[in-house]
C-alpha positions in Angstrom: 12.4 -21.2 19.3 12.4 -22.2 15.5 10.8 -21.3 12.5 9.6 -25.0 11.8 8.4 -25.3 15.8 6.4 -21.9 15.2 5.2 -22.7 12.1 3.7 -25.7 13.6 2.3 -24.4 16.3 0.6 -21.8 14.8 -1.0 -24.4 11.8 -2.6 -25.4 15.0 -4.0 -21.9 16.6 -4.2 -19.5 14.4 -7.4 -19.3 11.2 -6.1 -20.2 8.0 -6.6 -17.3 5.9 -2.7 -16.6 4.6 -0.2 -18.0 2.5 2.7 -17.2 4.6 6.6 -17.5 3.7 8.2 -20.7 5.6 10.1 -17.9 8.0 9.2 -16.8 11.4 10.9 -13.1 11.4 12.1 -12.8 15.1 14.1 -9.5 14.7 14.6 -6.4 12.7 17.1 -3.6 12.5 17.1 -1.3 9.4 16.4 -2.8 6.3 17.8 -6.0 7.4 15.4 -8.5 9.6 16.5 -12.4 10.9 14.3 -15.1 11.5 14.0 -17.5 14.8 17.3 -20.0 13.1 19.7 -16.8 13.0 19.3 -16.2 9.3 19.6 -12.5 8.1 17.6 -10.9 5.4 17.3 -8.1 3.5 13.5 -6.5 3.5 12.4 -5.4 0.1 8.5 -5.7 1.5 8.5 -4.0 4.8 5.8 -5.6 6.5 3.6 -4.4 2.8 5.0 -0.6 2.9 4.1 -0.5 6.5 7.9 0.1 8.4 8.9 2.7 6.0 11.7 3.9 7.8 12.9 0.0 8.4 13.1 -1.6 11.4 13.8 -0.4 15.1 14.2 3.3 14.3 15.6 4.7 17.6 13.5 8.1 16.9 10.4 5.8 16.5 11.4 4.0 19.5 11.9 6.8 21.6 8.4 8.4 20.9 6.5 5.0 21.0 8.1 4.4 24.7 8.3 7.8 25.8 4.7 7.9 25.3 3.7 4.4 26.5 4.8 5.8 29.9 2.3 8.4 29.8 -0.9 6.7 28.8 -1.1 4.2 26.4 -5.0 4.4 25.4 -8.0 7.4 26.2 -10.6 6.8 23.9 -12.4 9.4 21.6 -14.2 10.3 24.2 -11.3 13.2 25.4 -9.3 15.1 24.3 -5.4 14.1 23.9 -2.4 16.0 22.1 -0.3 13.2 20.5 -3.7 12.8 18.1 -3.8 16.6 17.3 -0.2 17.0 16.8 -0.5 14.6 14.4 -3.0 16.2 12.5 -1.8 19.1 12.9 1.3 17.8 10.9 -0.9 16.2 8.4 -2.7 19.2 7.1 0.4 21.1 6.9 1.8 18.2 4.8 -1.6 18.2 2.8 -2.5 21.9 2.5 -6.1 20.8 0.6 -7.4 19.0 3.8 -8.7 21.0 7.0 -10.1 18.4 8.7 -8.5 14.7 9.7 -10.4 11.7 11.2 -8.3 9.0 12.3 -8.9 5.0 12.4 -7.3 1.6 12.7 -6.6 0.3 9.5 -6.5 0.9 5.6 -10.2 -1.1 5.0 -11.6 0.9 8.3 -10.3 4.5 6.4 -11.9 3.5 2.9 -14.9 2.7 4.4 -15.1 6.3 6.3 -14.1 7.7 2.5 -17.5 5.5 1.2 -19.4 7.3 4.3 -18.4 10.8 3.2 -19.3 10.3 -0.3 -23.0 9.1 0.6 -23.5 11.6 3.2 -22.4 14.5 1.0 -24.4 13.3 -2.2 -27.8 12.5 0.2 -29.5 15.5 -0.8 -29.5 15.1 -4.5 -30.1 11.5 -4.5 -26.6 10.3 -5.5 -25.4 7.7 -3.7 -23.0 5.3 -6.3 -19.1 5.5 -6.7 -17.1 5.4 -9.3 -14.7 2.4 -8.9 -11.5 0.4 -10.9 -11.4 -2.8 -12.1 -8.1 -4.2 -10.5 -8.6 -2.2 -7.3 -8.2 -3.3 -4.0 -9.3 -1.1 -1.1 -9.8 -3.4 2.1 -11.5 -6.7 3.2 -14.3 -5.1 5.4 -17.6 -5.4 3.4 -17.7 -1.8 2.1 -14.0 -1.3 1.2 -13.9 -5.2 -0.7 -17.4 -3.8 -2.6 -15.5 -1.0 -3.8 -12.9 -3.6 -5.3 -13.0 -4.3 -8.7 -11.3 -8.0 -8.3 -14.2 -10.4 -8.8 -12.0 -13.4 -7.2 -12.5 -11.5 -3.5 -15.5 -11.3 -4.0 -16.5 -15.4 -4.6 -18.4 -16.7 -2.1 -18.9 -13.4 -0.3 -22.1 -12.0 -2.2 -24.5 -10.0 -2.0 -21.9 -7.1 -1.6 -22.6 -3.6 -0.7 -24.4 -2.1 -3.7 -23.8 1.2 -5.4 -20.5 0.7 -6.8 -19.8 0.8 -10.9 -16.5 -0.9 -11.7 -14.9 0.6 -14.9 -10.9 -0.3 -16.7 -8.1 1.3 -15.2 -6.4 3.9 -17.0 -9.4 4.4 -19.0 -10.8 7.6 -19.0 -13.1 7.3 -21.8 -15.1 4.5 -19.7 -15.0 6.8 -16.5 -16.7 9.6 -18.6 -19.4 7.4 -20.1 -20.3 5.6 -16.7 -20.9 9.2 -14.8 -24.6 9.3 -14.1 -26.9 11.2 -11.9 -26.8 8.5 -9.4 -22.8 9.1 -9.2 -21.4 10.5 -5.8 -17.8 9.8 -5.8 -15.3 8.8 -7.9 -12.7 6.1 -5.6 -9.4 5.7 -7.2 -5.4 4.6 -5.8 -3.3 6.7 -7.7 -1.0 3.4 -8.6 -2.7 0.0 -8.0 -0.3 -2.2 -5.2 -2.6 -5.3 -5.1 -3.2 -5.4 -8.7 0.5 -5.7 -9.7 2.1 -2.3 -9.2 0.4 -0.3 -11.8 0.4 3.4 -12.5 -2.6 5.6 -13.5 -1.3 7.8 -16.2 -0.7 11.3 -16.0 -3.8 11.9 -18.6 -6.1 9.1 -16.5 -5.7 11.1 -13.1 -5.9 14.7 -14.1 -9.0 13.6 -16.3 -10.3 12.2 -13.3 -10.4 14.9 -11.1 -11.7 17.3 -14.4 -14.3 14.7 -14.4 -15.4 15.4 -10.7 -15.2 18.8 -10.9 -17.4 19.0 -14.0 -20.2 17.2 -12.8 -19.7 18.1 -8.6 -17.8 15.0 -7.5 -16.0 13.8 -5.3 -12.5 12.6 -5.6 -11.3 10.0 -3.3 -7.7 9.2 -3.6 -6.8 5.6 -1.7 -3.0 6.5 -1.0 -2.9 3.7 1.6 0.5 2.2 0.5 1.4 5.4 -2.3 1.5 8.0 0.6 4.2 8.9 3.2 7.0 9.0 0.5 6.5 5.6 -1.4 6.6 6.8 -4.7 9.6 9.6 -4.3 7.0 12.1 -3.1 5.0 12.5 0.2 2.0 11.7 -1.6 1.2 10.5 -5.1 -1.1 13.0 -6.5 1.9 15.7 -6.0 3.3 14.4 -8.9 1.1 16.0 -10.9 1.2 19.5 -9.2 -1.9 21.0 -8.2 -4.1 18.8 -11.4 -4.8 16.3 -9.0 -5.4 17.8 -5.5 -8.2 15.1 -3.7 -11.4 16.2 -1.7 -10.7 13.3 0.2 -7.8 11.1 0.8 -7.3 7.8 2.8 -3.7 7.1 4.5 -2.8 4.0 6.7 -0.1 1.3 6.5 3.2 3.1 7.5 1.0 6.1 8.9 1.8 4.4 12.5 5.1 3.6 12.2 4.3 0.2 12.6 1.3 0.5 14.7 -2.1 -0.1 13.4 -3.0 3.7 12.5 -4.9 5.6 9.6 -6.5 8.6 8.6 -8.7 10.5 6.4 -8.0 13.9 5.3 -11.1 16.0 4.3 -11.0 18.9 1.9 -13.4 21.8 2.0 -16.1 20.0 -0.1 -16.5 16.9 2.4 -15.7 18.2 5.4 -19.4 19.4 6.3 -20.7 15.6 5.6 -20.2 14.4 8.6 -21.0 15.9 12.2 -21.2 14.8 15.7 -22.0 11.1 16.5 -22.4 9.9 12.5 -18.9 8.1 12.8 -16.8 6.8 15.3 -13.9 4.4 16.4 -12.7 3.1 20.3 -9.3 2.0 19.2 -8.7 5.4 15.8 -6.2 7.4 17.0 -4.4 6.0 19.6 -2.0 7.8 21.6 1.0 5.5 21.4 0.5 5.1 17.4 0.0 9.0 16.7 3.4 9.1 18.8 5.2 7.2 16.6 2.7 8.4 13.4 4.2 11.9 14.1 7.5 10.9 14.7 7.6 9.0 11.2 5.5 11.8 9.3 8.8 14.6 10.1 11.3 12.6 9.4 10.1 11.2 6.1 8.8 14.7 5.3 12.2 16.4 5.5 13.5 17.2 1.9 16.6 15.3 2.2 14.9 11.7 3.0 12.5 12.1 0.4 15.3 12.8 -2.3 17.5 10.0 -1.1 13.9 7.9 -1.5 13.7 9.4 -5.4 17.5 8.5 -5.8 17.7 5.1 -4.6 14.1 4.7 -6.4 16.0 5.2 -9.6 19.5 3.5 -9.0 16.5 0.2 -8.7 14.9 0.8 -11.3 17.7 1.5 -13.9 19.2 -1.9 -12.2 15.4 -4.0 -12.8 15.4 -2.5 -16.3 19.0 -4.0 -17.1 17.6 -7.0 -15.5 14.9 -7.0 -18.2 17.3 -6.6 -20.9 19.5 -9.1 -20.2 16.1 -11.6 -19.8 13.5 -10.9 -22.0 12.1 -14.1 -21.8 11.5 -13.9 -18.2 10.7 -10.5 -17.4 8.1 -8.7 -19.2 7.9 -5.6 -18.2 9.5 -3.1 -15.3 6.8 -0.7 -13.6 6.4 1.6 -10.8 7.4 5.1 -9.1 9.9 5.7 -6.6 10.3 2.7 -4.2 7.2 1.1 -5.3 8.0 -1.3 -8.0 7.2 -4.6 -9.8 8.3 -6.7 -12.0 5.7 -8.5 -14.5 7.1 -12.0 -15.0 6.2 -14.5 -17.9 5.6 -17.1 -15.4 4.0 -17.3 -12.3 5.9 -15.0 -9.5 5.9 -17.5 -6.8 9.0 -19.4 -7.2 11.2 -16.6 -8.1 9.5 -14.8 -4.4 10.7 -18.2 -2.5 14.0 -18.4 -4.5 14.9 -14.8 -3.4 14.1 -15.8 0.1 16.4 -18.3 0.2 19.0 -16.7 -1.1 18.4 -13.7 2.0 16.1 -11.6 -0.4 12.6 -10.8 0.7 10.0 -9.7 -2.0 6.4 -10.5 -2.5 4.5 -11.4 -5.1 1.4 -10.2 -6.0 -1.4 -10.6 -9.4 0.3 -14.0 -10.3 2.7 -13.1 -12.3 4.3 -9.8 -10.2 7.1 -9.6 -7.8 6.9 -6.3 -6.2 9.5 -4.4 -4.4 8.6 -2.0 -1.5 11.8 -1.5 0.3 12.1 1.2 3.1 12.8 4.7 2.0 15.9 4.8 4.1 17.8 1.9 2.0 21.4 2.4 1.2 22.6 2.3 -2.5 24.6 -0.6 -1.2 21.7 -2.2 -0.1 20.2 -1.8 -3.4 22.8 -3.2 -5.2 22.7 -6.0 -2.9 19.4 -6.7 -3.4 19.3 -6.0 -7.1 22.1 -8.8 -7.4 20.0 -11.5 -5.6 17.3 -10.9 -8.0 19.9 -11.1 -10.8 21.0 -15.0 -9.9 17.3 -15.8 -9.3 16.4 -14.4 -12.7 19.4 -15.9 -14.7 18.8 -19.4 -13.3 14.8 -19.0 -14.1 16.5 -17.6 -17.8 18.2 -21.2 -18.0 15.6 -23.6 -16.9 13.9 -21.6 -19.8 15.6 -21.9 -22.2 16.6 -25.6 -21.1 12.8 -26.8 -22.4 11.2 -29.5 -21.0 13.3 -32.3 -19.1 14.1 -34.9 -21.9 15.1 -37.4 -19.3 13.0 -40.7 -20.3 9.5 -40.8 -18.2 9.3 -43.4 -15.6 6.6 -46.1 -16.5 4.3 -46.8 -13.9 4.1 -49.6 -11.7 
């Protein structure tokens, strides 16, 4: 096999709803993954923050076949211990939940976080949620209604209703959109989709002040944030106990790899929801909480997460040199831990595809962002490594710059 015979092929079978890279990945094994020609790269993406821990972890491994062997699927309707050890595991992790309800997928999670919301604010007639402009919280029709990016939502109308999109990092707005309508306030601690950006300190601890003042909800999307992205296990924990969730979505790397996620309900939202108001066939699968729980310990042991916040910071010291030394390419250097971007005065595309090329892979994102999202296991080395693939890319975009426009005389037309 080839990646130009796959590619082909699959032009042929498969709906045309992604811009894919010109690579079919064949093979992975820690940060490092080859395509179906032989050539080797190093994975600053990860699948999107989904293989956390890179690729072909032997203690993944192990539990994914060890409990393939047993059963590979039960259904909700039974009991089955790889799904309760799991969230057991999680609620230690998260002491503010006591209840977890697991699903499929990041969309399939948000929309069980819009169900609560509704469900809890019934009685008094509140029903709306609080939303971001720049969000992105899933492509099912609830979750893409809660996203405040208009250009997902072309073609696609009437949405859900009962959302109020308000500015980012604008606490002011959030205050003056509050009404008695209001259920839920639905927020990612740093926006992925939007171009890596972080809600301020002030902007998140308002936020939860703000629920708590008028008997809200907050809803915490740490889809790709969570399981140790940002240098802690989840986001919020940056800011101590000032912005503890009533409810929290998790997903992407949850299932090491497998399609997994979860909701974690605090005292305030648990009740909300009893027997036979929600449901999934596939939520919880044994095979995926195998490898969900084998993930969730190592990732929680202190010493990965501080080798996460380490390498986190030998990147971003090396993306903010990389700024320095071009200004007129890079704009600006955001992020926390190993979640990062880098805003671009030009479209990100061609530096994404130059990377690739040179054994680099990154993704772009908003236009104008390359974002980084390598696994939490990556060796200073491999850092470096990375960091000096980016630096060519960048110094040849620098020149091309600062070359101007071709003065090569035009061709006339025939």
């Amino acid at each position: 096999m080839s990646n130009r015979r796959t590619i082909a092929r699959e032009q042929k079978s498969v709906l045309q709803t992604f811009s894919r890279l010109p690579v079919a990945l064949a093979r992975g094994k820690g940060s490092w993954v080859w395509d179906e020609d032989g050539k080797r790269y190093l994975d600053f993406q990860t699948g999107i923050s989904v293989s956390n821990l890179g690729h072909a972890h032997p203690a993944l491994l192990k539990a994914m076949s060890a409990q393939a062997a047993r059963i590979g699927h039960t259904c909700n309707l039974f009991y089955q211990e790889r799904q309760v050890e799991l969230a057991e595991e999680l609620l230690q992790a998260a002491p503010f939940a006591e209840r977890v309800a697991f699903a499929n997928s990041g969309a399939e999670a948000n929309e069980l976080l819009i169900k609560f919301a509704r469900r809890a604010g019934a009685a008094q007639g509140r029903f709306e949620i609080l939303a971001f402009h720049g969000s992105f919280h899933g492509r099912t029709y609830g979750a893409l209604s809660a996203s405040g990016q208009v250009k997902l939502h072309k073609g696609l109308e009437p949405l859900l209703p009962g959302f109020r999109h308000v500015p980012y990092n604008d606490l002011e707005a959030a205050r003056r959109s509050v009404g008695r309508h209001t259920a839920a306030i639905l927020v990612e601690p740093v926006q992925g989709e939007n171009g890596v950006v972080p809600g301020s300190d002030e902007f998140l601890v308002g936020l939860r002040r703000l629920a708590d003042r008028h008997g809200l909800l907050l809803m915490l999307d740490e889809i790709q944030t969570g399981l140790g992205r940002t240098g802690k296990l989840f986001a919020y924990e940056h800011l101590g106990h000032d912005c503890v969730p009533d409810l929290m979505s998790l997903a992407k790397s949850l299932g090491g790899g497998l399609p997994l996620s979860a909701v974690l309900s605090g005292a305030r939202a648990t009740a909300a929801l009893g027997l036979g108001e929600h449901g999934t066939t596939m939520g919880g699968n044994p095979i995926a909480c195998a490898a969900g729980l084998a993930q969730l310990k190592l990732v929680r042991a202190p010493r990965q997460l501080a080798a996460a916040s380490k390498v986190g910071e030998l990147l971003l010291e090396g993306l903010r040199a990389l700024q320095a030394a071009h200004p007129g390419v890079v704009r600006e250097v955001r992020g926390r831990g190993l979640m990062l971007g880098l805003r671009l005065t030009g479209p990100a595309k061609p530096v994404v595809l130059a990377c690739l090329e040179r054994g680099l892979i990154v993704n772009g994102t908003a236009d104008t962002v390359v974002r980084l999202l390598p696994p939490l296991n990556l060796t200073p080395a491999e850092a470096r490594q990375g960091l000096a693939v980016l630096g060519e890319v960048l110094a040849e975009a620098a020149s091309r710059a600062s070359a101007g426009p071709s003065t090569a005389p035009k061709r006339k037309q025939p």
